[in-house]
Every structure is written in C-alpha cells, then in structure tokens.
C-alpha positions in Angstrom: 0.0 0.0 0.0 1.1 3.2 -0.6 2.9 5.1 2.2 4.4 8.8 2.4 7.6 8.9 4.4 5.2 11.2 6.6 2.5 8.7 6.6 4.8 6.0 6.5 5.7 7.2 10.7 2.4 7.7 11.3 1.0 4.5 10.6 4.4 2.9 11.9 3.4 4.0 15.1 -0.3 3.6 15.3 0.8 0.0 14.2 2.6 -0.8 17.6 0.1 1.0 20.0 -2.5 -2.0 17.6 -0.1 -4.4 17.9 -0.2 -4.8 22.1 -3.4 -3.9 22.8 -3.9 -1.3 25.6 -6.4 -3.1 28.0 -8.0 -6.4 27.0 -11.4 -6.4 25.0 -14.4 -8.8 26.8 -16.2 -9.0 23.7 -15.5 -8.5 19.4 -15.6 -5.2 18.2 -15.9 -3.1 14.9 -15.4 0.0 13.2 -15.7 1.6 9.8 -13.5 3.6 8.6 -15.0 4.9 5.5 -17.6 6.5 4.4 -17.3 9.4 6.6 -20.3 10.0 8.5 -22.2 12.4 6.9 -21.2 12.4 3.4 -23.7 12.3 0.5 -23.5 9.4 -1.5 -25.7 8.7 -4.8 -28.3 6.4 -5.7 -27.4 3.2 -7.9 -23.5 4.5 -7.7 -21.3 1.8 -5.7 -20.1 2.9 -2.1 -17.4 1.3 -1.1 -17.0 0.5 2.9 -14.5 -0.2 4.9 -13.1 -0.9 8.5 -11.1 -3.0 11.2 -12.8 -6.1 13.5 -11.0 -7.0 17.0 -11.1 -10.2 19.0 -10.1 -9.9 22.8 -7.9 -13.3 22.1 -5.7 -14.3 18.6 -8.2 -16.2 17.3 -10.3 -15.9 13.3 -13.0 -12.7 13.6 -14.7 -12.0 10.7 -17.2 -8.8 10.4 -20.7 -8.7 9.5 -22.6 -5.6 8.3 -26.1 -3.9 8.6 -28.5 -1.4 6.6 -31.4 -2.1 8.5 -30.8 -1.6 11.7 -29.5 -5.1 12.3 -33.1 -6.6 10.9 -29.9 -8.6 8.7 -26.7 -8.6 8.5 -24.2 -9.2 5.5 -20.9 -10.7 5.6 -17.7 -8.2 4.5 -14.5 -9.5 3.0 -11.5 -9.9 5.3 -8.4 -8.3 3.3 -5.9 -8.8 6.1 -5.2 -10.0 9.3 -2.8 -8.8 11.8 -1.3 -10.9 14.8 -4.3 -13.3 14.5 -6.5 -10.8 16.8 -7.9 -8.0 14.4 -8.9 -8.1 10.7 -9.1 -5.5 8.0 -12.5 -5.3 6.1 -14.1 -4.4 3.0 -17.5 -4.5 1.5 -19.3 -2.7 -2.1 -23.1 -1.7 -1.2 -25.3 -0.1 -3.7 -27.8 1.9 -2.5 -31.3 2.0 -3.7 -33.6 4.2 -1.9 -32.7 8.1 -1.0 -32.3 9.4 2.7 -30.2 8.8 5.1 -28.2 5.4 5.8 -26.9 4.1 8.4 -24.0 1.3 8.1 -22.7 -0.7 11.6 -20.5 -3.5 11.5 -20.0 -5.9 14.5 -17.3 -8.8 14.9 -17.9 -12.4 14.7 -15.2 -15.0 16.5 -15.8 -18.7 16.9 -17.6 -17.5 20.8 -20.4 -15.3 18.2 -20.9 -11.9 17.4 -19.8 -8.6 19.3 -22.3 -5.8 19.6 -23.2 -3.4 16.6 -20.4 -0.3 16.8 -21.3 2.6 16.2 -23.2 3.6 12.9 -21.9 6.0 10.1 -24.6 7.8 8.8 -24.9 9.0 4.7 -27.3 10.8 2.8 -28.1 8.8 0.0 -29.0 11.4 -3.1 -28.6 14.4 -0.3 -25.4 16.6 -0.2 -22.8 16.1 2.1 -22.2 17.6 5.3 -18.3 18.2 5.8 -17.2 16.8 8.7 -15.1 18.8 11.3 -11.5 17.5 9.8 -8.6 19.7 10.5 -6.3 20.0 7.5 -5.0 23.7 8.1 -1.5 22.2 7.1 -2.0 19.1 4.9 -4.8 16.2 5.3 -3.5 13.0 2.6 -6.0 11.1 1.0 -5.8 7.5 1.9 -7.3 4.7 0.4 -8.2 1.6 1.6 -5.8 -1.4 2.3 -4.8 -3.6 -0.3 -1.8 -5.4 -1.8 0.0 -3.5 -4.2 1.8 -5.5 -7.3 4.9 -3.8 -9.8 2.9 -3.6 -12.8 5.6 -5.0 -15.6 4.1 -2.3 -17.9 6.5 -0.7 -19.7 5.0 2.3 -22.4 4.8 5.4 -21.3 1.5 6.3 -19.7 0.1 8.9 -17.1 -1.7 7.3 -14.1 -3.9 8.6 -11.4 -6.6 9.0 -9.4 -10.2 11.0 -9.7 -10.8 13.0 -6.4 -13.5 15.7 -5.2 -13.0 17.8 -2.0 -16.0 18.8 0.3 -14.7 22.3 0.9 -12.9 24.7 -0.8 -8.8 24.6 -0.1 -5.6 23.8 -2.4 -3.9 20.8 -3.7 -0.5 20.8 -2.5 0.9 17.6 -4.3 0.5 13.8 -3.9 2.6 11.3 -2.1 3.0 8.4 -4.6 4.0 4.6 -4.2 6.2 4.0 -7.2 7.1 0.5 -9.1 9.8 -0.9 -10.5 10.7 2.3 -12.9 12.8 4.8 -11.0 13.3 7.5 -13.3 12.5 10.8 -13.8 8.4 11.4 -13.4 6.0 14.9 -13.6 3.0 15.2 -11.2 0.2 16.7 -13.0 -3.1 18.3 -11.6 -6.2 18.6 -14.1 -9.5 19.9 -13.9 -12.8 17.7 -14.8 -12.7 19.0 -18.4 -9.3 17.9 -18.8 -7.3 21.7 -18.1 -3.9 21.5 -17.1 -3.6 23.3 -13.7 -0.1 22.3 -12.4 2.7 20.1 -13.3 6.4 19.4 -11.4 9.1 17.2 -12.5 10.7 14.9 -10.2 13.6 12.6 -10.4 14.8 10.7 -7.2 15.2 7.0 -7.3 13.4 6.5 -4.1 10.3 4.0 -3.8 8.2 6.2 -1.9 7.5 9.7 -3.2 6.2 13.3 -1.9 5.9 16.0 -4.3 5.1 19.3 -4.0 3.8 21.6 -6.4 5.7 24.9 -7.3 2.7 26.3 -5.7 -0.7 25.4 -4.2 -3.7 25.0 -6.9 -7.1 26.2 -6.0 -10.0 23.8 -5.6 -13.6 24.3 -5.2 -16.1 22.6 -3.3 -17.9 19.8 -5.3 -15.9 19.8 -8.3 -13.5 16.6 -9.5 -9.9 17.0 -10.4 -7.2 14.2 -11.4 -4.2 14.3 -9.9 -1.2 11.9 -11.8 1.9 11.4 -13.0 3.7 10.4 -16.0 6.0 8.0 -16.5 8.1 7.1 -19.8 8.4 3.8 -19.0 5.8 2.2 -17.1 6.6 0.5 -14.4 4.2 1.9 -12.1 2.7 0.2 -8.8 -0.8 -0.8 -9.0 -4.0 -2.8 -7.5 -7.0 -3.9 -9.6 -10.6 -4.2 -8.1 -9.7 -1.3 -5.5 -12.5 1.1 -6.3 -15.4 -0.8 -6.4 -17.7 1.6 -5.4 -17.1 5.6 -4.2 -14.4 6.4 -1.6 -15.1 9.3 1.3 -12.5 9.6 3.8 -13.6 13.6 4.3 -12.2 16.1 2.6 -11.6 13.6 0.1 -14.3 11.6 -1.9 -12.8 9.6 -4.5 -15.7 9.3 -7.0 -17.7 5.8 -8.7 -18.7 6.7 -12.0 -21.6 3.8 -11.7 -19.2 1.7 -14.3 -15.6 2.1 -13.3 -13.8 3.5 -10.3 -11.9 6.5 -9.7 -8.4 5.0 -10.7 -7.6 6.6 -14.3 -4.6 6.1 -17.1 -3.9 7.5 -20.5 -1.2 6.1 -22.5 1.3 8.2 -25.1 4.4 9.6 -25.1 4.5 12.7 -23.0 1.7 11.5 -20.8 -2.0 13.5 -21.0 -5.1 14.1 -19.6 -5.9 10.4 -17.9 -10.1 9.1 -18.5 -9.2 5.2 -18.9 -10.4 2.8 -16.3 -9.0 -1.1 -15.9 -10.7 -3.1 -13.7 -11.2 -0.6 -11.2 -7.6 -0.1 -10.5 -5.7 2.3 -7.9 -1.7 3.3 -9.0 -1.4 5.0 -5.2 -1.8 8.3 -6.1 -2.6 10.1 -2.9 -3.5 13.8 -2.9 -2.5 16.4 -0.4 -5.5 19.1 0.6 -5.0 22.2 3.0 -8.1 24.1 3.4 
C-alpha cells in the first residue's frame, strides 16, 4: 500500500500502540473507517465501505454488516489480518432508496458476534455535510488497504486517481508509491474537463515519493480534479478491483462513475489528460488538501 515517508511514521506508530493492545477487549468489536459519517453518497453508484474487527484473544474474527438496523446482516471480506487478533474489512453496497443510511458492523469470533459499533450515517442522493476535519497544514487522502503489485508495464503512460473535496482549499501535491521504474516522473493536476492546472518534474530513485507543487492550486467545493503522473516507462505500482464503489474519507471523496472507479490512465508519449479505467484499478496516487 502506498505510504508517504510522513504517513509511513504515522501508521508505523499507530501500528505498535494495535499491535499490544492497551487493556484487553471482553467482547468483538468493529469500526468503519470509510464512508465518513455524513457524506452524500448517490443512488445506484457503488459505495465502497471499509473498517477494522477485533477479537479480545488471537483467534479468526470475521465482520458482519447492517443497513437495517441489524433486521440482517451481510458478511464483509477480510483483506488482512494482523497478529491473528484484528482483521481489516471491506465491503461494495449499492444503494437503492434516497435518505439517510446508516452502516454498523459488528465482529464475529468462533464465541459469536460482538455488539453493533457505532453507525456511520450517509445521505443517500442528499449533499454532504463536511465533517469537522482539520487540515489547516496538509490532510492526505488515503485509500483503503490492499496489496499493491509492480505492474511489468512498460509504455509510457500517465496514471492517477479522480478526487472531489467537500470544501474549498488547495492541492499541494501527492505522495506516490512507485514501481519498479525509477526514473524521472512529472506530477500533473487537471481539472474535470481535462485543463492542465499544475505540473512538477521529479527525479529521485526512491520508492516512496512526496511532491510538492511549485505552488498550491485552487480547488472548489464539489468539483473533480485528477491528480497523476507520467511516466516514460511504465513501471508503475498498482492494485485492480480497488475502487469498487465511491471512496469518502472527508475532505476527500474519491468518485464511482456507476461503471468504473476512480483509478484513471492515458497512454502516449508525453503523458495527458488520464479518463481510462482497468478493472477498477488504484496506481497510489494520494493527494494532499490544506483548506
């Protein structure tokens, strides 16, 4: 998964207070991590959820999920598991009706199922009401876990991702996971119709990279912008079947089309304004807000 040298610490850290658990749990427990409560999601567009399940003991948990209350509940798909005792989730709901939605999850170990935690809470066809996130210096967008490959690709092709903010703020840059290509690449910034609104050239060998650009671009509320890069020889890092459905981890919401996800490419010498969609891929391009 991608991982900033800034974010890189962060979850390095968070990571050891997870991996000796504070005080002991008596029962299973859950959490979703995405959507963000309160965000508007639409009707018939994939929503992609996703979370972490704890078990008091190293032993199998599994999560379950509700739309109804807990009138039923749906199985999610474990994506990894950590020292045997908590498990990383994922599940694609569609929504049919409008109004508001609430989503719990609860864990399930071999002694049953924990409690429901606490709901999240979307609007389905409603706007979205931007949660109290502080990003007066930078806030990355993050997507969700998931093995990462070196994509043997090796034309030259832009990559990126499709993001919209929930209040206005600038783009900084991105933080990028790279693949097996090491050379020089330019971060690019577009608007929905495809306008160019910043670019930087960067050339350091390193896996992991953070780039800034020359300065801050404006972004409004509501709006989509791609943020990429271009590479003359492939080798990019990638996942396919990452966005299933639309990502909201406020400010960011990283959009479902209703067909294909919000990972985009466009191949040709000198890179260009990326639309493509393969399987719902993500190449770990992770924009940087402040607002």
């Amino acid at each position: 998964m991608s991982r900033s040298p800034r974010l890189l610490t962060a979850v390095a850290a968070a990571a050891l207070l997870l991996a000796v658990p504070a005080h002991a749990q008596d029962v299973p427990s859950a959490t979703v991590t995405t959507p963000t409560t309160g965000a508007g999601v639409e009707v018939g567009v994939p929503l992609l959820i996703t979370g972490s399940s704890f078990s008091a003991t190293p032993e199998a948990v599994t999560t379950e999920l509700t739309f109804d209350g807990g009138a039923t509940w749906v199985a999610a798909e474990t994506v990894r598991v950590l020292a045997g005792w908590r498990a990383d989730w994922r599940h694609t709901y569609t929504p049919q009706v409008a109004g508001d939605l609430a989503i719990a999850a609860r864990a399930v170990t071999g002694a049953g199922a924990g409690a429901a935690g606490p709901a999240v809470t979307v609007h389905v066809g409603g706007t979205t009401t931007p949660q109290p996130v502080n990003c007066a210096v930078r806030c990355e967008f993050t997507s969700p876990y998931a093995p990462e490959v070196d994509d043997p690709d090796a034309q030259p092709v832009e990559v990126g991702v499709r993001v919209r903010l929930d209040r206005p703020g600038v783009i900084l840059g991105a933080s990028l996971l790279r693949g097996a290509y090491r050379g020089p690449i330019t971060l690019r910034m577009w608007s929905d119709d495809g306008v160019l609104l910043a670019e930087r050239e960067w050339d350091h060998p390193g896996r992991m990279a953070e780039i800034d650009f020359p300065a801050p671009v404006p972004v409004e509320a509501g709006r989509d912008y791609v943020v990429s890069y271009y590479t003359p020889q492939g080798g990019y890092a990638s996942s396919e079947n990452h966005f299933t459905g639309t990502v909201v981890h406020a400010p960011f919401t990283a959009p479902h089309d209703g067909t294909h996800g919000a990972g985009v490419y466009h191949y040709g010498t000198g890179g260009g304004f990326p639309t493509d969609a393969w399987h719902d891929s993500t190449y770990w391009v992770q924009p940087e807000f402040r607002g």
